[in-house]
N, C-alpha and C positions, 0 to 999 in steps of 0.2 A: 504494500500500500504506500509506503513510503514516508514514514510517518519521522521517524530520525531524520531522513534527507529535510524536508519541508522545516522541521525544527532547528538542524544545523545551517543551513540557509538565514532562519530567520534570527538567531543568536550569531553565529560566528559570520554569518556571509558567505558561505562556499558549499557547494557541492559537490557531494559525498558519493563518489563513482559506486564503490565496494564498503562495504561495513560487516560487522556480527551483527546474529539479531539480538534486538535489545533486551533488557531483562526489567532495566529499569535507570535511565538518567535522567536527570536532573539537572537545570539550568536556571539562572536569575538574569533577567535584562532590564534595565531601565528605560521605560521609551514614554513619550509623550501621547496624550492622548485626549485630545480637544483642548491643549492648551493647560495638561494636569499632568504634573511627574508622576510615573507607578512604575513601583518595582514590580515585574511580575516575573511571580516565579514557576517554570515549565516545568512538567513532568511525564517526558516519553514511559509508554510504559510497553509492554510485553504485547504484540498481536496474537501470540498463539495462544494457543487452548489451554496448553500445561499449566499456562501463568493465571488462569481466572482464577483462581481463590485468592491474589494480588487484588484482584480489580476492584474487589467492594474497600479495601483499605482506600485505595486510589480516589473511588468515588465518594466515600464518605467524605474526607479529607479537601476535595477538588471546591474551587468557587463555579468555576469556567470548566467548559469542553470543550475542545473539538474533537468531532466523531469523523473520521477521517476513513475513503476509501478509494479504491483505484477504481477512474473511470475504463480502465480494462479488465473490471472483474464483476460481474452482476452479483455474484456470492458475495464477495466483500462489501457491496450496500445491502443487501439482506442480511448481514450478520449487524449489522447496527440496527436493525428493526428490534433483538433483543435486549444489546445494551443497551439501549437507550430508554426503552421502559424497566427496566433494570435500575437505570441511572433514577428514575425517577420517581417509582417508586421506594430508592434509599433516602433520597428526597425528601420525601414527602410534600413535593414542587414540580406540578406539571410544568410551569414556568423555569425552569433550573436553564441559563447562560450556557446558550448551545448552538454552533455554527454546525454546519456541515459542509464537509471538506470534499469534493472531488479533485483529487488526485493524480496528476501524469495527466494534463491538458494538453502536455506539449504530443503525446502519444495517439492522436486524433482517427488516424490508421486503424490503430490496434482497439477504439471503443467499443465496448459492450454494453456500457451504459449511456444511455440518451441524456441528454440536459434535461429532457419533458420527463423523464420518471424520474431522475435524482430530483428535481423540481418538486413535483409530486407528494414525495418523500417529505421532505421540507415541511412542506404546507397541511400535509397529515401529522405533521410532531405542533403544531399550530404554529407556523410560519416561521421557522427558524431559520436563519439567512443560510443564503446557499452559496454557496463560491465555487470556481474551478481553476484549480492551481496549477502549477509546478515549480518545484522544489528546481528542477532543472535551470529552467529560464525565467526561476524568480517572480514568476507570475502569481500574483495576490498574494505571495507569502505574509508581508508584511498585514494585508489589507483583514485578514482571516483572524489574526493575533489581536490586532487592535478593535476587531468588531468583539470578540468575545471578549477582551480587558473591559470595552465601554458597558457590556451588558453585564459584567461582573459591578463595577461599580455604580453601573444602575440602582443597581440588587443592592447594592448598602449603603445605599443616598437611603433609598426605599427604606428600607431598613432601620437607618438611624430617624430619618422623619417617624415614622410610626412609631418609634418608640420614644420620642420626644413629645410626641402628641399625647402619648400614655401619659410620660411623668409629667406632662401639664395637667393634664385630669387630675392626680394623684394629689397635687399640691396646689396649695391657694393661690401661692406667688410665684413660688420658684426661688432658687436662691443662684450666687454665684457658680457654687457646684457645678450647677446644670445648666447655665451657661458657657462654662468653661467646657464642658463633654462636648453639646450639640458642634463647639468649631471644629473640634478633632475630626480629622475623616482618615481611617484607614489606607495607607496607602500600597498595602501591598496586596496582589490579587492572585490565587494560584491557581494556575493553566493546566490542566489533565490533558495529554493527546491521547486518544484511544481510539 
């Protein structure tokens, strides 16, 4: 699927001819994201079978996904039809910051999946953005990381408002305290590729 390639591209800049399969690395990049520093931190994990009792650590643990697969493999987007209700019911967030990645654009020849069903796809997970990549020729690499970083800190703007709304309810006035909390905003956001 190519899922290391797409991640060392979008961390180091280069394309990775030959690799091992992964088992499980780990990356931190700091990049900008509408004008907002975030550290985000990646974590390629295992494609294969062996490694799923890895994956629910992974997904519990994850802000962000990308579900990621070769648009030369119709199997490899069916196999994301179960992580990904997998993914969300660990959740308990049908809404859970989720891009979906196809894969080896530059391989156009070699397609088995069409734009109009990985599309499809997408729009049955309730409209999760859809991209078509390559790690090769750098195509949306960048573009795939920063949509899932914005939807992660979506998810805890959200987050922090609703729970500021809470402790406004709670208390009559509010005090310094919780004035001081509401400016903090997390700045670090962690990326699962699976």
């Amino acid at each position: 699927m190519g899922k290391s390639c797409l991640t060392a591209q979008f961390v180091q800049g280069v394309w990775i001819e030959r690799y091992d399969p992964t088992i499980e690395d780990s990356y931190r990049k700091q990049i900008d994201v509408d004008g907002r520093q975030v550290i985000l931190e990646i974590l390629d994990t295992a494609g294969t079978e062996q490694f799923t009792a890895m994956r629910e650590l992974y997904m519990k643990s994850g802000q962000g996904f990308l579900l990621v697969f070769s648009i030369t493999s119709m199997s490899s987007l069916k196999e994301l039809n179960e992580l990904r209700e997998q993914l969300v019911n660990l959740k308990d967030d049908p809404n859970v910051p989720i891009v979906l990645v196809g894969n080896k654009s530059d391989l156009e020849q070699d397609r088995q999946v069409s734009r109009a069903d990985a599309f499809a796809v997408s729009q049955a997970w309730g409209s999760v953005p859809y991209y078509e990549a390559s790690a090769r020729r750098r195509a949306n690499v960048n573009e795939v990381f920063v949509d899932v970083c914005r939807q992660i800190i979506a998810a805890q703007d959200s987050r922090a408002k609703n729970g500021d709304d809470r402790r406004r309810r709670r208390q009559d006035g509010g005090d310094d305290r919780n004035r001081r909390r509401k400016g903090r905003k997390k700045k670090t956001g962690q990326c699962v590729i699976l």
